[in-house]
Structure formats: structure tokens, C-alpha cells
C-alpha positions in Angstrom: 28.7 33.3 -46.4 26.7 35.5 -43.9 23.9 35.1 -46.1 24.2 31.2 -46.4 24.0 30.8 -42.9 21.1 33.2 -42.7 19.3 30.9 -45.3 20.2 27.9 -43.6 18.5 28.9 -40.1 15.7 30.6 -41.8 15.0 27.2 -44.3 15.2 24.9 -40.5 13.0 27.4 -38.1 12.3 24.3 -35.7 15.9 23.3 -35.2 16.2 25.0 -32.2 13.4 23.1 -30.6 14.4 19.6 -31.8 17.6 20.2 -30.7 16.2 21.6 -26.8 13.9 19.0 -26.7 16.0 16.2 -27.0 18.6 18.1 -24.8 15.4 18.1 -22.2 14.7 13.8 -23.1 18.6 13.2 -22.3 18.8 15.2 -19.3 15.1 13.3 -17.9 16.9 10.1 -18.9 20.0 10.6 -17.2 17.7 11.9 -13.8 16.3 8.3 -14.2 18.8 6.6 -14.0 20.7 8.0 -11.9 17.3 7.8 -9.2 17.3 3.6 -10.1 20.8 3.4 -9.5 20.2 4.9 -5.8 17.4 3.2 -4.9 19.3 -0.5 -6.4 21.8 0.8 -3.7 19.4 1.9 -1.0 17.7 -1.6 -1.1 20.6 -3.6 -2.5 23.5 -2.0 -1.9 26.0 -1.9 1.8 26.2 0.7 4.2 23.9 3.8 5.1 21.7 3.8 1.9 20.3 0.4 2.7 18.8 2.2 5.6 17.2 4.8 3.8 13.2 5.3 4.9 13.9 3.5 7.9 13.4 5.7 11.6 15.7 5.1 14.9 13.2 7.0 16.9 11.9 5.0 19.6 9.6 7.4 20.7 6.1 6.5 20.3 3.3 8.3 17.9 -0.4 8.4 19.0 -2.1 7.5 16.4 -6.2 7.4 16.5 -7.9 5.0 14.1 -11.2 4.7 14.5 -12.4 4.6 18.3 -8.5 2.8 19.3 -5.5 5.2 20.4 -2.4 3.5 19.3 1.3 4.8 21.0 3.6 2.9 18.6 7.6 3.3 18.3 8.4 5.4 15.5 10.9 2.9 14.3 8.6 0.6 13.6 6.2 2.8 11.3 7.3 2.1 8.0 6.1 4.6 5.8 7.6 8.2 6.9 4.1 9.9 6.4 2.4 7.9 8.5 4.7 9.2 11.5 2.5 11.9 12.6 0.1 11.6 15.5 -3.1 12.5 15.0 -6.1 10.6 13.2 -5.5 8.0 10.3 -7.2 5.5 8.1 -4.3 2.8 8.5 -0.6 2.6 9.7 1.7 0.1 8.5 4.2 -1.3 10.9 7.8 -3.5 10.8 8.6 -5.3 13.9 11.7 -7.6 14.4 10.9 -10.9 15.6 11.4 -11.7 18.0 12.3 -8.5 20.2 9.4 -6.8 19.9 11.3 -3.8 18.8 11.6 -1.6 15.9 14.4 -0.5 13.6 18.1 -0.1 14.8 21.3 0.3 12.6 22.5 -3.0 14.4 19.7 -4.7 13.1 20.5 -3.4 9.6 20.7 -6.4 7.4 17.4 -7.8 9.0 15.4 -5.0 7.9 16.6 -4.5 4.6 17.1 -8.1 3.8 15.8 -9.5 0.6 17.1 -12.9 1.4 14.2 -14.8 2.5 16.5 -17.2 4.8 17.2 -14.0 6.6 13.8 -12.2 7.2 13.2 -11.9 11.3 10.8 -9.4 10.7 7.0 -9.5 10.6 4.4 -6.7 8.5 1.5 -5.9 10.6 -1.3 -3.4 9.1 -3.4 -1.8 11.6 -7.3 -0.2 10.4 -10.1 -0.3 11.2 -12.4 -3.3 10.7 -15.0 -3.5 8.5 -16.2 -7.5 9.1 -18.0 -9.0 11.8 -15.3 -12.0 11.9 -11.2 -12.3 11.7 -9.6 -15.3 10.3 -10.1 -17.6 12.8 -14.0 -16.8 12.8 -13.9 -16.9 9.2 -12.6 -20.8 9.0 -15.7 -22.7 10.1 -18.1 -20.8 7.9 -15.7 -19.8 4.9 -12.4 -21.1 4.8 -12.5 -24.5 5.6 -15.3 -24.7 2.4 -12.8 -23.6 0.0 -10.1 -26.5 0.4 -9.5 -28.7 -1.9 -10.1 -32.5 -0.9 -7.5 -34.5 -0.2 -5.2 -32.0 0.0 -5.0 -32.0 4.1 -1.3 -33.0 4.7 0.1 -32.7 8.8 2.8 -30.4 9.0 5.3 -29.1 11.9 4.1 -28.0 15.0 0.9 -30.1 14.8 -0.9 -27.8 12.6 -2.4 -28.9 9.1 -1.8 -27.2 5.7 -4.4 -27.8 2.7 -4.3 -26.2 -0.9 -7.2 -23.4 -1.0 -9.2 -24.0 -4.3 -8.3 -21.3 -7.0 -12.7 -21.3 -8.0 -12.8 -19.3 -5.0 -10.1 -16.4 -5.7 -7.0 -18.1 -3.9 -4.4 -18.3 -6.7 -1.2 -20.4 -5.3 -2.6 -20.6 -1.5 -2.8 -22.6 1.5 -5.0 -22.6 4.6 -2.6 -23.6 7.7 -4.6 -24.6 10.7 -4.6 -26.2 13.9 -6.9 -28.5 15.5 -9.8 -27.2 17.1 -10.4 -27.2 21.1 -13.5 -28.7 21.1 -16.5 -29.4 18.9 -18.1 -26.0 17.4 -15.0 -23.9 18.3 -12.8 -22.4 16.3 -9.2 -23.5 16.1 -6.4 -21.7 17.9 -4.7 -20.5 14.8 -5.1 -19.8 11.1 -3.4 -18.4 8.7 -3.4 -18.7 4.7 0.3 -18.7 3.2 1.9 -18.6 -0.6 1.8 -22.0 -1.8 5.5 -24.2 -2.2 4.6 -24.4 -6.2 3.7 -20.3 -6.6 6.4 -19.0 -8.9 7.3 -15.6 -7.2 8.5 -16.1 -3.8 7.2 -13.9 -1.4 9.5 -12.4 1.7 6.6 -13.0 4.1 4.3 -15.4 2.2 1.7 -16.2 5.5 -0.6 -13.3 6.4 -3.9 -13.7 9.5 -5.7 -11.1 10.7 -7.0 -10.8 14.1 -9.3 -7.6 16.2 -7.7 -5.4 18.1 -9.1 -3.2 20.6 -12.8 -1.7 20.3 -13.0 -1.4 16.8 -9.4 -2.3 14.9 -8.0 -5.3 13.1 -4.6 -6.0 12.2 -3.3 -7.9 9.4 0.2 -9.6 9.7 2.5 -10.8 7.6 5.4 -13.4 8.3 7.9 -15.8 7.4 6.7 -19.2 7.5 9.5 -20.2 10.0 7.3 -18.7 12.3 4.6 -21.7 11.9 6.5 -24.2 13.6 6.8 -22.2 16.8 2.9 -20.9 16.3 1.5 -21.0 19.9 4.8 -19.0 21.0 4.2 -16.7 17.3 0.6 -16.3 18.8 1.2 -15.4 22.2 3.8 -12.9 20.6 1.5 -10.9 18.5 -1.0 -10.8 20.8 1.4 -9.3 23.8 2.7 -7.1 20.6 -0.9 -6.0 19.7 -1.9 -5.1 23.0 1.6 -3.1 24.1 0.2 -0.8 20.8 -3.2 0.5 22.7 -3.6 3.7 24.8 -5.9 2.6 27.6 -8.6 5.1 27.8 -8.4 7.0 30.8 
């Protein structure tokens, strides 16, 4: 019998390994699973894991990107490596809407929210620039080129959406614009948002961008709530934008 056995292991010299390998496989498949299932509960899930990645600190982070000092809340940084003061290429920021302020645990269920009936929150990105014009700048010259004819439709809060034509590289987008001041000026606001029709409904589907300090620009995301309200949305960000800057000296 002792012999048999001997023969056995000796005729299947790579059964050890199959059998540790797929020991290794189950053990990496279990791992990934069980890392979905927690972050399913961190995002979608009730309590403290919803909260995970989120700051409470409100105590500001200077942050230098290119020739602007920013002192920003740590709750509203979003990424926890980007939380460190000192020089950076880009910060990414969540602020509730329309506070002003960063992450609490009382606001919770805005800031995890993946209904979009119940975002009160708005993305803003701040780097630095690398064109000579924002959005606004950009709609005489570029934008208002690339909408589709007799698309223009009035919409609320006196401002005018038009489909963007896909030939240029806008795939399910709008241009949303008010009326401009006077001839050869820009208008007061733009801002290009996900079209109705676009299959995949985005949380914040309207993005501008607009300078900042000596040499930034910031680039916002929001709910399109926010358009019917815009002058009061515009005045926001920009009082938002400027609380960010470290005046020199």
C-alpha cells in the first residue's frame, strides 16, 4: 500500500502546484469580492461606510498651483492625497450648494447621493490654465459656431439652450447661454450640459470653466437645477472661488 501511494505521487509530481494554485485563485477571488461588496456598501449602502473617503476637517490646506496660493477646507478636497499642502498640479474639490461648505456627517446623504433629484453639491477642479480664454471667451469665437441651426429653444431663467453639433466632438451636448450685454460682448454665462436624449445620465451633467486668480482656472460641475437660478449660481461661485485665494502679502 505504502508503495501505491509512493507511485501515485511520484506518477502526478505537479499535483501539489495545481492544487496551491487554485487554493491561491479562490482565496484572490474571495478578496474580490469581498472588496466590491464594501465598496457597494460604502457608496450604496447606510451608515458610516457611505462616508468613507470623505474629510470633516475644516481646517484649510495651502495648496500652491502654479503662481495662486489656495487655503481650502479640507472637507472639501475630495481625493485624500491631495490633502497635503505644498505644490500641486490640480486639486479636486466638493462643495455643497448652497452653503459654501464642505463635508459634514449631517450632510451625509447629500454627499454620497447617487440620486440625481438629490445632488446639492457642485465639482470644481482647480489647475492651472493653459488657454488664453474660459468658456465665456470661448463662445463668440468657438462655441456659438458649433450649434446646430434651429436648435435654439428659450429656457428658464431667460437663458437659451441649443444642441452642440456632434462633427465638432460634442456627443449628446448642449451649449446653455444667456443673452449678451451689449454688441461684441460676451454673454454673462455659459455653460455646456449632457443632452435630455444622452443615454447615461450624469449626477452633474453641466460643466463652465472660468480664471481664477493670476494664472488658475477652475472647471465646475453642477446639477442643472442650478441654471434656473444662474445669476445667483454665478455670483456663488465667484464669492466661492475667490474665498479659495491666499492674498499675497
Amino acid at each position: 500500500m505504502a508503495a501505491s501511494i509512493s507511485n501515485t505521487v511520484n506518477e502526478n509530481p505537479h499535483g501539489g502546484f495545481v492544487a496551491a494554485t487554485w487554493n491561491a485563485l479562490l482565496l484572490f477571488g474571495t478578496l474580490g469580492i469581498l472588496t466590491l461588496s464594501l465598496l457597494a456598501l460604502a457608496y450604496f449602502g447606510k451608515g458610516p461606510m457611505r462616508s468613507v473617503g470623505f474629510s470633516t476637517d475644516p481646517n484649510p490646506v495651502q495648496i500652491v498651483i502654479g503662481n495662486d496660493v489656495y487655503s481650502i477646507p479640507e472637507n472639501m478636497v475630495r481625493h485624500r492625497g491631495q490633502r497635503t499642502a505644498g505644490i500641486s498640479g490640480r486639486v479636486e474639490l466638493i462643495v455643497h450648494w448652497p452653503s459654501g461648505e464642505g463635508y459634514s456627517p449631517a450632510r451625509l446623504a447629500e454627499f454620497a447621493s447617487t440620486d440625481p433629484d438629490m445632488v446639492n453639491t457642485v465639482l470644481i477642479g482647480l489647475s492651472q490654465r493653459h488657454s488664453l480664454l474660459d468658456m465665456q471667451s470661448r463662445f463668440r469665437p468657438a462655441l456659438s459656431r458649433a450649434l446646430v441651426d434651429q436648435s435654439v429653444v428659450q429656457i428658464a431663467g431667460g437663458l437659451f439652450e441649443a444642441e452642440l453639433d456632434a462633427q465638432y466632438g460634442f456627443i449628446d451636448e448642449t451649449l446653455v447661454y444667456s443673452i449678451s450685454s451689449g454688441p461684441g460682448s460676451e454673454p454673462a454665462f455659459v455653460a455646456r450640459c449632457q443632452a435630455e436624449k444622452a443615454e447615461e445620465v450624469l449626477l452633474h451633467p453641466c460643466e463652465l470653466d472660468s480664471f481664477v486668480g493670476v494664472s488658475g482656472v477652475a472647471r465646475v460641475r453642477f446639477e442643472r437645477g442650478q441654471l434656473n437660478d444662474w445669476r445667483s449660481f454665478q455670483l456663488w461661485l465667484d464669492r466661492t472661488l475667490k474665498s479659495f485665494l491666499l492674498e499675497a502679502g
